[in-house]
N, C-alpha and C positions, 0 to 999 in steps of 0.2 A: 504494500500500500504506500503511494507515496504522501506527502503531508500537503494540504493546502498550499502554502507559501511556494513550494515547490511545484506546483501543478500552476500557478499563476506564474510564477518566472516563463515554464515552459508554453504557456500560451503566448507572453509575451514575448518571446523568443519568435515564435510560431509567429505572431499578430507583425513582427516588425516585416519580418521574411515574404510573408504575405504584401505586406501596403505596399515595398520594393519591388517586386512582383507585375503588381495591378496596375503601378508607373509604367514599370518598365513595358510590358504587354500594349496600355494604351496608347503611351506616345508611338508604337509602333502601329497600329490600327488607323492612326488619324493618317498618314505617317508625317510626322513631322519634318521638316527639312535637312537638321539634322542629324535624323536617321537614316534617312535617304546619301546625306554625305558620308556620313560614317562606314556605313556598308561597304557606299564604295571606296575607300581609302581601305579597310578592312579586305579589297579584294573581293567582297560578295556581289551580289548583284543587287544593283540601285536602281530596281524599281517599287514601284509603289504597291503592285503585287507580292514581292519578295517579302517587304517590310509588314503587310499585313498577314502573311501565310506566319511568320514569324511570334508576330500580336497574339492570332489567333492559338497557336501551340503554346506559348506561352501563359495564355490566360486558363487555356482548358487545364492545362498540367497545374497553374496554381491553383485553381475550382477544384479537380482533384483532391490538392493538399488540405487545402482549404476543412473540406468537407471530411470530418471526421473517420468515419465510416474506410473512407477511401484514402487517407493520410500516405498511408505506406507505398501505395503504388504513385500516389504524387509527387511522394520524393523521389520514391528511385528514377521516374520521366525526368522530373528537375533536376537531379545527380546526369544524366546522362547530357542535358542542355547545358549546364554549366562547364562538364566536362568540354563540350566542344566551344562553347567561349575563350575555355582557359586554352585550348588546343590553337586556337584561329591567335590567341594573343600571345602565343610564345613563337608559331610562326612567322608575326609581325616583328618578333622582339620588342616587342611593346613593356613599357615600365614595369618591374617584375611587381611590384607590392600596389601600384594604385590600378593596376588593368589586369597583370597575369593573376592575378593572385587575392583578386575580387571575387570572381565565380567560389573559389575552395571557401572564403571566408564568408560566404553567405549559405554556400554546402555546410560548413558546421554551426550557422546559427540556425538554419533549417533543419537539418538532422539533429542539433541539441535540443531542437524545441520539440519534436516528433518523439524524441527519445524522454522527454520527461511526462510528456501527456499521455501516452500510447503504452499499456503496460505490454502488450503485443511484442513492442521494436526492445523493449526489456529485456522479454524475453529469450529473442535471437539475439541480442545486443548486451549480453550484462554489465553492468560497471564494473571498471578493475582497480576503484578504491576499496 
């Protein structure tokens, strides 16, 4: 059983991951300008289709997280999306701590918060305090 305090950290955790998420996802949906430039300096393709197929996987996967029930398999979709951010921004040789190294640090506030809400991720996952 975990304690109150500790189940509120984890949603907070979960809650920041999330609002990060619903940004990121919408300004991709409208697509913003940009995102549109980004991509393409990133080497992706800078259309406005591209940017919205992006929004769209992005929001579903965090609806996924989002939603209780289905937490676990939101993460592993968002583990896999961050993976190829971190992958596209070590390709670029892109800043190691403010771009390579964003996707992992939002990997363990998402997986922190999944892991304290979810006795489930518990219990594939024990703690090794």
């Amino acid at each position: 059983m975990i304690s109150h305090p500790a189940l509120w950290a984890g949603r907070v955790m979960s809650g920041l991951a999330i609002l990060f998420l619903l940004f990121d996802g919408t300004i991709k949906l409208v697509p913003l300008d940009i995102v549109i430039a980004t991509s393409k300096e990133m080497g992706l393709p800078a259309t406005d289709s591209f940017a919205r197929f992006l929004g769209v996987v992005t929001l579903a996967c965090t609806a996924l997280y989002a939603w209780p029930r289905t937490a676990l398999l939101g993460a592993v979709l968002l583990t896999g999306l961050f993976g190829g951010a971190i992958g596209t921004h070590l390709k670029l040789d892109s800043p190691l701590f403010s771009h390579t190294l964003f996707g992992l640090n939002l990997g363990i506030l998402m997986w922190g918060g999944v892991w304290v809400r979810d006795p489930r991720v518990r219990r594939v996952m024990p703690s090794i305090a």
